[in-house]
mmCIF file of the N, C-alpha and C atoms, coordinates in Angstrom:
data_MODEL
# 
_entry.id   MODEL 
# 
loop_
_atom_site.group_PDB 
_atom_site.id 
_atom_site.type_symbol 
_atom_site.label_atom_id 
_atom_site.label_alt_id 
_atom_site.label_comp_id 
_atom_site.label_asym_id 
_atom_site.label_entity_id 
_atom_site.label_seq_id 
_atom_site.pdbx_PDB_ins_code 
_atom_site.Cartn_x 
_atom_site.Cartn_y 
_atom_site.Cartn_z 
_atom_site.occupancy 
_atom_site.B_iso_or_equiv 
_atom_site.pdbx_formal_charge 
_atom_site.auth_seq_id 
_atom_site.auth_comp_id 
_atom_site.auth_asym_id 
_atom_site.auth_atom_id 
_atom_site.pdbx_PDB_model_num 
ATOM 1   N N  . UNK A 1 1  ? 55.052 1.032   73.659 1.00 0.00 ? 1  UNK A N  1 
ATOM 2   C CA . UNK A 1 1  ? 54.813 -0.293  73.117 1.00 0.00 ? 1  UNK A CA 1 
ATOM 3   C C  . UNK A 1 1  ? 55.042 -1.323  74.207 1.00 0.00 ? 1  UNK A C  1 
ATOM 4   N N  . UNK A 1 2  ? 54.105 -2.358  73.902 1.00 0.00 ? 2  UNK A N  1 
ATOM 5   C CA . UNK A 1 2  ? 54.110 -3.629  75.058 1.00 0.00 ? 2  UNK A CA 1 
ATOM 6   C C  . UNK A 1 2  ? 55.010 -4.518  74.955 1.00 0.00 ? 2  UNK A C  1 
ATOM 7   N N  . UNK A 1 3  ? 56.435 -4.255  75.459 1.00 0.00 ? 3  UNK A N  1 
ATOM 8   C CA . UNK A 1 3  ? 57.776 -5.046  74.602 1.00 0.00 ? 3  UNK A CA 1 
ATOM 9   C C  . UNK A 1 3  ? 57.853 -6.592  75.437 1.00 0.00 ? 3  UNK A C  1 
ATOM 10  N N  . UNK A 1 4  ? 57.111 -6.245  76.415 1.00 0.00 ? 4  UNK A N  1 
ATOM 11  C CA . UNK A 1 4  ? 57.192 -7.650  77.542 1.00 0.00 ? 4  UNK A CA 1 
ATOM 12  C C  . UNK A 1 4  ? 56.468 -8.900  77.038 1.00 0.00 ? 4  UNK A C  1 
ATOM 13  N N  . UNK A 1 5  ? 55.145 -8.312  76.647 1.00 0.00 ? 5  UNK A N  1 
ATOM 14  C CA . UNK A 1 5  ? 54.213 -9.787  75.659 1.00 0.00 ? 5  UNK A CA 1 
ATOM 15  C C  . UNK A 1 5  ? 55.303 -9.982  74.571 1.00 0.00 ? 5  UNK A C  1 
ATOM 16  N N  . UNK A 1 6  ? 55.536 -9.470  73.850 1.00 0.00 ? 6  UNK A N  1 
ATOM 17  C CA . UNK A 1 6  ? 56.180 -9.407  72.497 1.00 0.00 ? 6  UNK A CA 1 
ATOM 18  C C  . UNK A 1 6  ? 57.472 -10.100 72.616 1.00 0.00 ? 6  UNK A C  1 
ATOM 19  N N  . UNK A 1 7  ? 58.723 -9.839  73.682 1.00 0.00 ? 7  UNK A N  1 
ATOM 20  C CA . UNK A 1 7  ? 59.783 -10.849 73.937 1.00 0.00 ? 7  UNK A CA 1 
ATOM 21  C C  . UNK A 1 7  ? 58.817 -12.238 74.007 1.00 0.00 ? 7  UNK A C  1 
ATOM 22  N N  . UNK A 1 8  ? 57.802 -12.218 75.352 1.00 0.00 ? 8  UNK A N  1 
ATOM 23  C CA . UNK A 1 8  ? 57.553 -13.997 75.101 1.00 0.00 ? 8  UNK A CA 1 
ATOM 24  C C  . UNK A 1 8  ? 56.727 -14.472 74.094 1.00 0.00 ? 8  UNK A C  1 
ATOM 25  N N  . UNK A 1 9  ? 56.332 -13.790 73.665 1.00 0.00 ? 9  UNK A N  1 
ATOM 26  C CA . UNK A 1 9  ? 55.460 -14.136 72.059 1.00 0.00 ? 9  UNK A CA 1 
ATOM 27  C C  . UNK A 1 9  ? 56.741 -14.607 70.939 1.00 0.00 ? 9  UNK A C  1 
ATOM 28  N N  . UNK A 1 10 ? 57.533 -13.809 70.816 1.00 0.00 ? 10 UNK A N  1 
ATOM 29  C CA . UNK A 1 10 ? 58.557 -13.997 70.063 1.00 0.00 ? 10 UNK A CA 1 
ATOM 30  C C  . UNK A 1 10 ? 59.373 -15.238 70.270 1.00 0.00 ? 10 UNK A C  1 
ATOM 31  N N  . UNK A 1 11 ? 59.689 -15.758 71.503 1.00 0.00 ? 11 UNK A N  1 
ATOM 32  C CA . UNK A 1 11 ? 60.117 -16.439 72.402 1.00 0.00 ? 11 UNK A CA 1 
ATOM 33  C C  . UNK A 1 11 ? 59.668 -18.130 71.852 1.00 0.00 ? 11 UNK A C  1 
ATOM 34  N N  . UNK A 1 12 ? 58.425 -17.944 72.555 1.00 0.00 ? 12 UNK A N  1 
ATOM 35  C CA . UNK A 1 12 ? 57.576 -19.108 72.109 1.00 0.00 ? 12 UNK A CA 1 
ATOM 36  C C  . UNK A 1 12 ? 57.289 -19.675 70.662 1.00 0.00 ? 12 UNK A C  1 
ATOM 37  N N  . UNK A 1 13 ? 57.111 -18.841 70.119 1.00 0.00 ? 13 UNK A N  1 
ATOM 38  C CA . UNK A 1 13 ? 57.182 -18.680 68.025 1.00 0.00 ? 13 UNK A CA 1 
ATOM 39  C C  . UNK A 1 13 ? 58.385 -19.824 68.017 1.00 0.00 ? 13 UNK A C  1 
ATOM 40  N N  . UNK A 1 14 ? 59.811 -18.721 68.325 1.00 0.00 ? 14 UNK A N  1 
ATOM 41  C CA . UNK A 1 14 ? 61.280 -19.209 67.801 1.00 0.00 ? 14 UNK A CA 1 
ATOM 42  C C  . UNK A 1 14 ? 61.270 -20.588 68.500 1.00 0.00 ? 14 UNK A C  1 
ATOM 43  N N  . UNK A 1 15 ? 60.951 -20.931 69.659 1.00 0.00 ? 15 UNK A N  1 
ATOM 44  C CA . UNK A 1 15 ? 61.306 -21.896 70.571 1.00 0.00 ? 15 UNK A CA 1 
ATOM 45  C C  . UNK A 1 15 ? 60.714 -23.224 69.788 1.00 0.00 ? 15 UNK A C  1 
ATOM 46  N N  . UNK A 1 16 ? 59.380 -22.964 69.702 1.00 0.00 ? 16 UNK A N  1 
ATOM 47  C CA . UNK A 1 16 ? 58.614 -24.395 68.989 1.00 0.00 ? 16 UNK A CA 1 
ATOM 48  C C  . UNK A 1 16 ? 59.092 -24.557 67.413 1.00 0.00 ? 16 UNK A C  1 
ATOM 49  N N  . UNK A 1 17 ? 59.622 -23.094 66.587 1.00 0.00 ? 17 UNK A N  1 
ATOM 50  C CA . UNK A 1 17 ? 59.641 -23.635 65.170 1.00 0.00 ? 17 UNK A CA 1 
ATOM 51  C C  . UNK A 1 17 ? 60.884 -24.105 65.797 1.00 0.00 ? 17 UNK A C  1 
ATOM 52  N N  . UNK A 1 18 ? 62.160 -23.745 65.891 1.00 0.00 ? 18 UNK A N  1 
ATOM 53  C CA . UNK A 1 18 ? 63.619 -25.099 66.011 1.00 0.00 ? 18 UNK A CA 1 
ATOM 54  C C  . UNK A 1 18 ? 63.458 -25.828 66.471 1.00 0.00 ? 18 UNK A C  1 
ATOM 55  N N  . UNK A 1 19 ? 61.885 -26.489 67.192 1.00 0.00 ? 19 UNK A N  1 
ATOM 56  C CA . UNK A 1 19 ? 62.017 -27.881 67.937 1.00 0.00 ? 19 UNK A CA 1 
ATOM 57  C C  . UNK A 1 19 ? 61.063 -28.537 67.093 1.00 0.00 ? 19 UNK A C  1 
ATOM 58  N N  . UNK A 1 20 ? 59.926 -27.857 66.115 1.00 0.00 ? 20 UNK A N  1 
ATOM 59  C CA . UNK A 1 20 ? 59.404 -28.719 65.336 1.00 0.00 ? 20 UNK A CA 1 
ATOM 60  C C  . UNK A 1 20 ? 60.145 -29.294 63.727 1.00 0.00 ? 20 UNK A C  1 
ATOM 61  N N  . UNK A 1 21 ? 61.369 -27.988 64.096 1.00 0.00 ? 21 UNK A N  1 
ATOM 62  C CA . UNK A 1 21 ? 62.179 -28.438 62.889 1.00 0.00 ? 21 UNK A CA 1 
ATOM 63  C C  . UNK A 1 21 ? 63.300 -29.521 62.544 1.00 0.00 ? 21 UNK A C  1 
ATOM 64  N N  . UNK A 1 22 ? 63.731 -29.342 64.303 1.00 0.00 ? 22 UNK A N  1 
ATOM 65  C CA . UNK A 1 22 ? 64.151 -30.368 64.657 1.00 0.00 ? 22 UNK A CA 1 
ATOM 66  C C  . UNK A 1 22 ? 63.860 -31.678 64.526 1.00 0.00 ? 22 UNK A C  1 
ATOM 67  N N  . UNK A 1 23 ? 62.832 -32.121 65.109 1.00 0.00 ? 23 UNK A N  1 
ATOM 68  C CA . UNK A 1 23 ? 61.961 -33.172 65.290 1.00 0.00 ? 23 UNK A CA 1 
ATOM 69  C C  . UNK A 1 23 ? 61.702 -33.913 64.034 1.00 0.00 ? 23 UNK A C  1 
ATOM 70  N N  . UNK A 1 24 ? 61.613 -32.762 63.060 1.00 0.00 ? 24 UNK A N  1 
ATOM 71  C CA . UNK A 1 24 ? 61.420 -33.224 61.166 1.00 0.00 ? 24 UNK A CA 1 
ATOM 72  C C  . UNK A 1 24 ? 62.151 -33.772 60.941 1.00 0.00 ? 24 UNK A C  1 
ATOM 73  N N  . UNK A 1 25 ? 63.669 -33.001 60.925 1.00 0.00 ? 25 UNK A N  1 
ATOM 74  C CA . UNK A 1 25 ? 64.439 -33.642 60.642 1.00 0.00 ? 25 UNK A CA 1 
ATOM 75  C C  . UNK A 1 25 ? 64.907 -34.838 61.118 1.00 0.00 ? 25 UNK A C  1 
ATOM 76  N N  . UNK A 1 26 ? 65.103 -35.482 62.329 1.00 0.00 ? 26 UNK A N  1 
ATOM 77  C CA . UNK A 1 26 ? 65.287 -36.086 62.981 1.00 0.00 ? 26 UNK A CA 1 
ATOM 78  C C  . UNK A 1 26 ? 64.830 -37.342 62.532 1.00 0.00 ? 26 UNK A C  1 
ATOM 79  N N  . UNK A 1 27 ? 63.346 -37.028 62.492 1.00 0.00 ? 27 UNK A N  1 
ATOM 80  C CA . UNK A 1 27 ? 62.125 -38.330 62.019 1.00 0.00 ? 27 UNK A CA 1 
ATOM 81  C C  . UNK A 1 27 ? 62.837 -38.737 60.336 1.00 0.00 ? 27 UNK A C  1 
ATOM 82  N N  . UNK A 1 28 ? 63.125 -37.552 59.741 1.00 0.00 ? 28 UNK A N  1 
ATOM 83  C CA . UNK A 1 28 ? 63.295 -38.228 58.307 1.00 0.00 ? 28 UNK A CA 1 
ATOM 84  C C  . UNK A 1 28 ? 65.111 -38.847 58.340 1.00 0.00 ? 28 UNK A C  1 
ATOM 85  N N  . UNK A 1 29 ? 65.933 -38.202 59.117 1.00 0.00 ? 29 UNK A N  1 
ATOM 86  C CA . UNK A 1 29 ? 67.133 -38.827 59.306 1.00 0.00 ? 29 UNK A CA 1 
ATOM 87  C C  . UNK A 1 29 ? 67.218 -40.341 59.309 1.00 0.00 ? 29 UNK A C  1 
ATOM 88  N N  . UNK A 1 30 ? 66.052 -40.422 60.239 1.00 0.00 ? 30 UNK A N  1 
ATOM 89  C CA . UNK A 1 30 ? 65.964 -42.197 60.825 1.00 0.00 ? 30 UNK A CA 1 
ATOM 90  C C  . UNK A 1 30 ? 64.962 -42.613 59.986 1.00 0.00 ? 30 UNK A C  1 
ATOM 91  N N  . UNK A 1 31 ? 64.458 -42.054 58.902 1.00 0.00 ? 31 UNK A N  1 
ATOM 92  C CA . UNK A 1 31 ? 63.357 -42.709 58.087 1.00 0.00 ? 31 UNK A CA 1 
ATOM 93  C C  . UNK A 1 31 ? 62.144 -43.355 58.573 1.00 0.00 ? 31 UNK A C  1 
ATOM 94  N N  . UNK A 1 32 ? 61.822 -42.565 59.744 1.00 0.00 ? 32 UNK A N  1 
ATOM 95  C CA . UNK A 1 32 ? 60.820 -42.667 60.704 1.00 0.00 ? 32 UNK A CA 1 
ATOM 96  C C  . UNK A 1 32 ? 59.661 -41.786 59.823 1.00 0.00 ? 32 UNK A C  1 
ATOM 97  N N  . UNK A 1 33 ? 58.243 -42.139 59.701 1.00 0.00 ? 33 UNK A N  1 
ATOM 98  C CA . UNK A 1 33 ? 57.345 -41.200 59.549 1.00 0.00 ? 33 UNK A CA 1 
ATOM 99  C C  . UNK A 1 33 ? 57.100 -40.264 60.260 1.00 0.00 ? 33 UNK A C  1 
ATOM 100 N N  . UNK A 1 34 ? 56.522 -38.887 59.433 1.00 0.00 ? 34 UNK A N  1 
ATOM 101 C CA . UNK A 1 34 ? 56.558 -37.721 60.434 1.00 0.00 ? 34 UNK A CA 1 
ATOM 102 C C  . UNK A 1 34 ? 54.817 -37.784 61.272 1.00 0.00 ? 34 UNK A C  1 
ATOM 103 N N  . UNK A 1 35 ? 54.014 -38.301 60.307 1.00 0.00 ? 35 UNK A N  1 
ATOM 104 C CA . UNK A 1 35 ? 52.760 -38.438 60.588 1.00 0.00 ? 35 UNK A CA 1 
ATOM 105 C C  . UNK A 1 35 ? 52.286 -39.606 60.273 1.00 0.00 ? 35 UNK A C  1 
ATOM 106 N N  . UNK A 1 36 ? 51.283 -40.068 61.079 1.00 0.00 ? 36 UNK A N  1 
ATOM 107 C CA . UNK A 1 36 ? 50.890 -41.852 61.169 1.00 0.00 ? 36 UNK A CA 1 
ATOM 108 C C  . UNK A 1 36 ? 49.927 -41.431 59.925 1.00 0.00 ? 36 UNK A C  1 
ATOM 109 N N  . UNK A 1 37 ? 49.830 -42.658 58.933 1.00 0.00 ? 37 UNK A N  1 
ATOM 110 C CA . UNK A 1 37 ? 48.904 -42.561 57.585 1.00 0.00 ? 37 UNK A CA 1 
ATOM 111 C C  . UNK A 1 37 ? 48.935 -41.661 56.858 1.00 0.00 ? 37 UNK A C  1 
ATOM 112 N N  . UNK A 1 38 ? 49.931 -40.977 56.551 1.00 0.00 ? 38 UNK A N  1 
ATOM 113 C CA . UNK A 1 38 ? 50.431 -39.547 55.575 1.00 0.00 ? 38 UNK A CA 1 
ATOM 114 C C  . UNK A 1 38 ? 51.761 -40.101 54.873 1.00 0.00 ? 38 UNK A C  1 
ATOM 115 N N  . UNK A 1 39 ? 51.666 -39.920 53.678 1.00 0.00 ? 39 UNK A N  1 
ATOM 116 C CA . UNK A 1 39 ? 52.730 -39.638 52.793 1.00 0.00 ? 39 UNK A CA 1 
ATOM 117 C C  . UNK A 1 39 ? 53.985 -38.687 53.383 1.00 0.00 ? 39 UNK A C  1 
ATOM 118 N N  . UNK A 1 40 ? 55.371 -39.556 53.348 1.00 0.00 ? 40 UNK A N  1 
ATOM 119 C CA . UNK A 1 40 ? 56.229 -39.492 54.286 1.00 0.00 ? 40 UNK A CA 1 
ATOM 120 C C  . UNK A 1 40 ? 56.343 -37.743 53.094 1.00 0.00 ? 40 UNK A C  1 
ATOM 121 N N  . UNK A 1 41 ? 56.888 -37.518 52.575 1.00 0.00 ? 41 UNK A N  1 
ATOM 122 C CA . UNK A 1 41 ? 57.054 -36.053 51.812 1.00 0.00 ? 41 UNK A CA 1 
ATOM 123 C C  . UNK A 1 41 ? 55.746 -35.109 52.377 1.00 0.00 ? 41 UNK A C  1 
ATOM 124 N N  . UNK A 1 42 ? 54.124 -35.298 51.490 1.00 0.00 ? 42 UNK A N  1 
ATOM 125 C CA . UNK A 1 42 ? 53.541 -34.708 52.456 1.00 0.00 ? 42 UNK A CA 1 
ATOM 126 C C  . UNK A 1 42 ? 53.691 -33.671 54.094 1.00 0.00 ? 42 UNK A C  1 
ATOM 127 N N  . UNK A 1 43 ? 53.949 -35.072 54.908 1.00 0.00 ? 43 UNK A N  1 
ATOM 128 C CA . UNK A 1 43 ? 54.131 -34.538 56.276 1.00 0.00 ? 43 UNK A CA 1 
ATOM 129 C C  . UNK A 1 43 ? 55.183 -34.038 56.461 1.00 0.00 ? 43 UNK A C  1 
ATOM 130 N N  . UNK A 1 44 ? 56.536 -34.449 56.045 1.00 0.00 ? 44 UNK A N  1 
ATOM 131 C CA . UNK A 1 44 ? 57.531 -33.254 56.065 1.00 0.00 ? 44 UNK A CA 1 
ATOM 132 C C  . UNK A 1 44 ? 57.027 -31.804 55.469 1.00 0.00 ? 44 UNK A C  1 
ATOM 133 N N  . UNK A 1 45 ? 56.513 -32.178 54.344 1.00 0.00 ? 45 UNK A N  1 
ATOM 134 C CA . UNK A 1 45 ? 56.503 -30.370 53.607 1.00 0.00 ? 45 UNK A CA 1 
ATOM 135 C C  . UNK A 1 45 ? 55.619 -29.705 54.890 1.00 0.00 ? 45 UNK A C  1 
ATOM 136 N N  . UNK A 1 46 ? 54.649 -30.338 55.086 1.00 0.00 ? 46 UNK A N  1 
ATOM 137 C CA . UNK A 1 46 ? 53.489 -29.726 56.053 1.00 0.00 ? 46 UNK A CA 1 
ATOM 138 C C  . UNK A 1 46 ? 54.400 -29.034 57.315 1.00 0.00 ? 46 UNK A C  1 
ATOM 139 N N  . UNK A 1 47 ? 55.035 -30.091 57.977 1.00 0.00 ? 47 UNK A N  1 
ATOM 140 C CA . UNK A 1 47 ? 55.751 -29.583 59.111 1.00 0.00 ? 47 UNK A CA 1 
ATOM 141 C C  . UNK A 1 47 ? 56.551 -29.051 58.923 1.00 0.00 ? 47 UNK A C  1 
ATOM 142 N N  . UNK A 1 48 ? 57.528 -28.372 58.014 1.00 0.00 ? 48 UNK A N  1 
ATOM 143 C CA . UNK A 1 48 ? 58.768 -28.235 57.486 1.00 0.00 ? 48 UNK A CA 1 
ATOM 144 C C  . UNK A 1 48 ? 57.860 -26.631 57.244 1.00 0.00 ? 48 UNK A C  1 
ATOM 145 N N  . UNK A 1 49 ? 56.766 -26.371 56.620 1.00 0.00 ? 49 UNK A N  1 
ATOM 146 C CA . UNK A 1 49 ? 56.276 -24.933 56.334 1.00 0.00 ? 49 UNK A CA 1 
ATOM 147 C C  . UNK A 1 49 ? 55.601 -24.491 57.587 1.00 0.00 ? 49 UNK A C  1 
ATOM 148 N N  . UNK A 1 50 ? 55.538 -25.293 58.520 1.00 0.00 ? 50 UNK A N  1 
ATOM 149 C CA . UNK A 1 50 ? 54.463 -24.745 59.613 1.00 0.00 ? 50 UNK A CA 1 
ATOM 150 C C  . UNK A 1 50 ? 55.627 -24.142 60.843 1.00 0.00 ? 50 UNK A C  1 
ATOM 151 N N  . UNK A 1 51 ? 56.951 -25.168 60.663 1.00 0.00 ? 51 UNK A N  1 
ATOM 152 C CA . UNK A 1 51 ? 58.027 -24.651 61.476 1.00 0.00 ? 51 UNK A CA 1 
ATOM 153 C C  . UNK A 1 51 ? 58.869 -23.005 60.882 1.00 0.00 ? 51 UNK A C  1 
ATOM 154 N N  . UNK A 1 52 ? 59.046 -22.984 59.292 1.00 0.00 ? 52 UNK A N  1 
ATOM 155 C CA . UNK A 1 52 ? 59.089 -22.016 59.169 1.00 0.00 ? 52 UNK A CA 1 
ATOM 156 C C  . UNK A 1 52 ? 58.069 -20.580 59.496 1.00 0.00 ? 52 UNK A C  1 
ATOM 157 N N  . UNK A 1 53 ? 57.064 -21.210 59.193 1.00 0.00 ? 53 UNK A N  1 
ATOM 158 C CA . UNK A 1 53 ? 56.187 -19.636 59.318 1.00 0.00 ? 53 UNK A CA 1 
ATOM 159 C C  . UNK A 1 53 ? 55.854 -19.595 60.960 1.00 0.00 ? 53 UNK A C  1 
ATOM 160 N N  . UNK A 1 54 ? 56.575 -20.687 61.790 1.00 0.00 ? 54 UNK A N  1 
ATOM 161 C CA . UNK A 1 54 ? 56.683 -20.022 63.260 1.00 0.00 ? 54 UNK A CA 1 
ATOM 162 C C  . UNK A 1 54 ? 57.850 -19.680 63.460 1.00 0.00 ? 54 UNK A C  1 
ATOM 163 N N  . UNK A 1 55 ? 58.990 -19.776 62.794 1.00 0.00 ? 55 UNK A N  1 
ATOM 164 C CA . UNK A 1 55 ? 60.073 -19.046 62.689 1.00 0.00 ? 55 UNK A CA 1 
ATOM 165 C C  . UNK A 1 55 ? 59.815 -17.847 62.065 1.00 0.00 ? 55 UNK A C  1 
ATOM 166 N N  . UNK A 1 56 ? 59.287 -17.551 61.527 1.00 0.00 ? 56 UNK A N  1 
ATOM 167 C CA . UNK A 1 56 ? 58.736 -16.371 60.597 1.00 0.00 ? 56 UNK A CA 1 
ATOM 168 C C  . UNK A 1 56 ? 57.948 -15.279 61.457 1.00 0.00 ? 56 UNK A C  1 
ATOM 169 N N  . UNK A 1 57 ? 57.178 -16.195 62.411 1.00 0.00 ? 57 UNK A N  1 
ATOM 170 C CA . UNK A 1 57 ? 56.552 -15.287 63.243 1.00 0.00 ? 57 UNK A CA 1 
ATOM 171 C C  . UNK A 1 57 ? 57.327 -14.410 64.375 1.00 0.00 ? 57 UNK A C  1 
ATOM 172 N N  . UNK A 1 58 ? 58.076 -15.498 64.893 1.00 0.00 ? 58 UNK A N  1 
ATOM 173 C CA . UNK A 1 58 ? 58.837 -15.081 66.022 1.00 0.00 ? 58 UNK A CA 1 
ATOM 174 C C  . UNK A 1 58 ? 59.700 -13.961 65.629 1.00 0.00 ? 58 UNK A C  1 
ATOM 175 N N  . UNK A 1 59 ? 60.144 -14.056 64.089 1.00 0.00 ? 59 UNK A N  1 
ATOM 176 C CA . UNK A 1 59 ? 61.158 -13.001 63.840 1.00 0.00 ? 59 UNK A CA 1 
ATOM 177 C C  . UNK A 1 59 ? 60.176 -11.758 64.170 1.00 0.00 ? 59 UNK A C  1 
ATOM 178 N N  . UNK A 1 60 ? 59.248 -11.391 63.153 1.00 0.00 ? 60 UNK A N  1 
ATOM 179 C CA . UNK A 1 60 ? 58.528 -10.390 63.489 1.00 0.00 ? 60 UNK A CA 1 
ATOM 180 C C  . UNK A 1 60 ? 57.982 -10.162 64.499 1.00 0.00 ? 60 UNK A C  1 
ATOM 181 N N  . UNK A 1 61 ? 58.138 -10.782 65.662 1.00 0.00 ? 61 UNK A N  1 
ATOM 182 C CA . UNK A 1 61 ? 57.525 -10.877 66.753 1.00 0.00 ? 61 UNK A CA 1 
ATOM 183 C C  . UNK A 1 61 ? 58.677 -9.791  67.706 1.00 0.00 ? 61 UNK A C  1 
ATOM 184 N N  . UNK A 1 62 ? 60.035 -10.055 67.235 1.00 0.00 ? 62 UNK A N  1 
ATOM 185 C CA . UNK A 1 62 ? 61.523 -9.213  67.897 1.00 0.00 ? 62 UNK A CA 1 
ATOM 186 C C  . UNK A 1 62 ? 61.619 -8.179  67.023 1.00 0.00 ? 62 UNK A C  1 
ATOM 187 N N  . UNK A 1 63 ? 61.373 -8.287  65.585 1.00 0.00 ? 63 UNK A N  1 
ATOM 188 C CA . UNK A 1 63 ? 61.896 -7.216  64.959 1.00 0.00 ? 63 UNK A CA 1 
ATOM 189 C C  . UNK A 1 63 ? 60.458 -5.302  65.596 1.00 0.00 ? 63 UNK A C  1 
ATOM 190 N N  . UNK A 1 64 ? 59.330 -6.070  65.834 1.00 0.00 ? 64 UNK A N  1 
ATOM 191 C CA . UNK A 1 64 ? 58.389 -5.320  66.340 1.00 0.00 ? 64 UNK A CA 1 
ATOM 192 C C  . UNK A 1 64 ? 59.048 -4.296  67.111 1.00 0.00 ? 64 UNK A C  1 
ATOM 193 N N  . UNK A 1 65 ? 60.261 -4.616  68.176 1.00 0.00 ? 65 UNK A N  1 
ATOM 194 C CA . UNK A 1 65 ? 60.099 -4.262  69.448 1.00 0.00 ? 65 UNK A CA 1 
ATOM 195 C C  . UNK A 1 65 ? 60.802 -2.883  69.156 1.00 0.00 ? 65 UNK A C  1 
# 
């Protein structure tokens, strides 16, 4: 098995979902919009499911190896 793509695949997944999850939170902490002309809930849920299922990926991305 190709464990070398798969660490940085996994890598990259985990890396961007805790920084887009971050970033969510962050924006709604300060009651900042997450997206310009979107319903402040909307764009959280949106980003809030897109950071999980790249957390989601990355897991399966390590558990593969």
């Amino acid at each position: 098995m190709e464990s070398g793509p798969a660490i940085i695949t996994g890598t990259v997944f985990v890396l961007f979902g805790c920084a887009l999850l971050t970033w969510t939170a962050t924006r709604l902490y300060r009651g900042e919009p997450v997206a310009d002309g979107v319903s402040r809930i909307a764009s959280a849920t949106l980003a809030s499911l897109a950071a999980v299922a790249s957390l989601a990926a990355g897991t399966w991305c390590f558990v593969r190896l």
